[in-house]
C-alpha positions as CSV (number, residue, x, y, z in Angstrom):
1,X,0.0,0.0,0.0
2,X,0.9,3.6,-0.7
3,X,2.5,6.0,1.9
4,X,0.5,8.1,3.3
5,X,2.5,11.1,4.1
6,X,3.7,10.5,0.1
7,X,0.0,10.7,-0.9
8,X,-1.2,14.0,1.4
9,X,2.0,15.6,0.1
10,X,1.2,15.0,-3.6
11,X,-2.5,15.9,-3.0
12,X,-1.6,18.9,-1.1
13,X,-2.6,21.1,-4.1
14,X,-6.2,19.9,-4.6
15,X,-6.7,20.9,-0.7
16,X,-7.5,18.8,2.4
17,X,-7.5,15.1,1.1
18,X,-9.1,12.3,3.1
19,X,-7.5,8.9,2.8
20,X,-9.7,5.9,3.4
21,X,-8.9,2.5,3.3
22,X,-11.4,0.5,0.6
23,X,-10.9,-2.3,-1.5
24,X,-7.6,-3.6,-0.6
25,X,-6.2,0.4,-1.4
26,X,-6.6,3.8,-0.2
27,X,-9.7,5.8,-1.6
28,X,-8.7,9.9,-1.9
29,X,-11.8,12.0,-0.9
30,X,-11.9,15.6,-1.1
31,X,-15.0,17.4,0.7
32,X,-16.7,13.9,0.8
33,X,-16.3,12.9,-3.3
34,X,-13.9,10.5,-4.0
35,X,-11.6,11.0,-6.7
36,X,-9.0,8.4,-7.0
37,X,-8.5,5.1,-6.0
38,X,-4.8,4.4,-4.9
39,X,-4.2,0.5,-4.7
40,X,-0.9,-1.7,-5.5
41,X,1.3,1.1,-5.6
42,X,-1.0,2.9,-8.6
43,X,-3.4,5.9,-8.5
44,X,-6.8,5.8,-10.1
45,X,-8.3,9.1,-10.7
46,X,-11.8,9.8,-11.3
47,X,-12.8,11.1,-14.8
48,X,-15.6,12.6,-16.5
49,X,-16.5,13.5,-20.2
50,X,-14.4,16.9,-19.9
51,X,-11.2,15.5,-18.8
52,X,-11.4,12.1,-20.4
53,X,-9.5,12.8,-23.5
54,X,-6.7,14.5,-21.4
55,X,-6.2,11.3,-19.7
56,X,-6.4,9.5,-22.7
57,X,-3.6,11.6,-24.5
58,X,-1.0,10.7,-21.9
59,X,-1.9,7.1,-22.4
60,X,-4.0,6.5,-19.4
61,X,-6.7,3.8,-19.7
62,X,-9.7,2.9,-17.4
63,X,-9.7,1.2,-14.5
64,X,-10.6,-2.5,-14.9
65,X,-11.3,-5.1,-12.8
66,X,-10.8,-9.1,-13.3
């Protein structure tokens, strides 16, 4: 699992992060909306329609689950 003094430092910028533990990982909340999943040493973030494409660009893909 990820460090948490790592992740509130690299979150700093969005603002007060929350770090719960869910599904095996962290969850990263920020005024009660989660927006990214950190589990096995990667972060998930949370995308919408608008930022999408961004992600895409830098060669992200979806989250998936086997």
């Amino acid at each position: 699992m990820a460090d948490r003094e790592f992740l509130e430092e690299l979150f700093e910028p969005v603002g007060r992060v929350e770090l719960k533990r869910m599904f095996g990982g962290l969850g990263a909340f920020r005024d009660g909306l989660m927006f990214a999943l950190v589990l096995e040493d990667a972060i998930y973030l949370k995308s919408d329609a608008a930022t999408r494409s961004r992600f895409e660009a830098e060669g992200c893909g979806p989250f998936t689950y086997a």
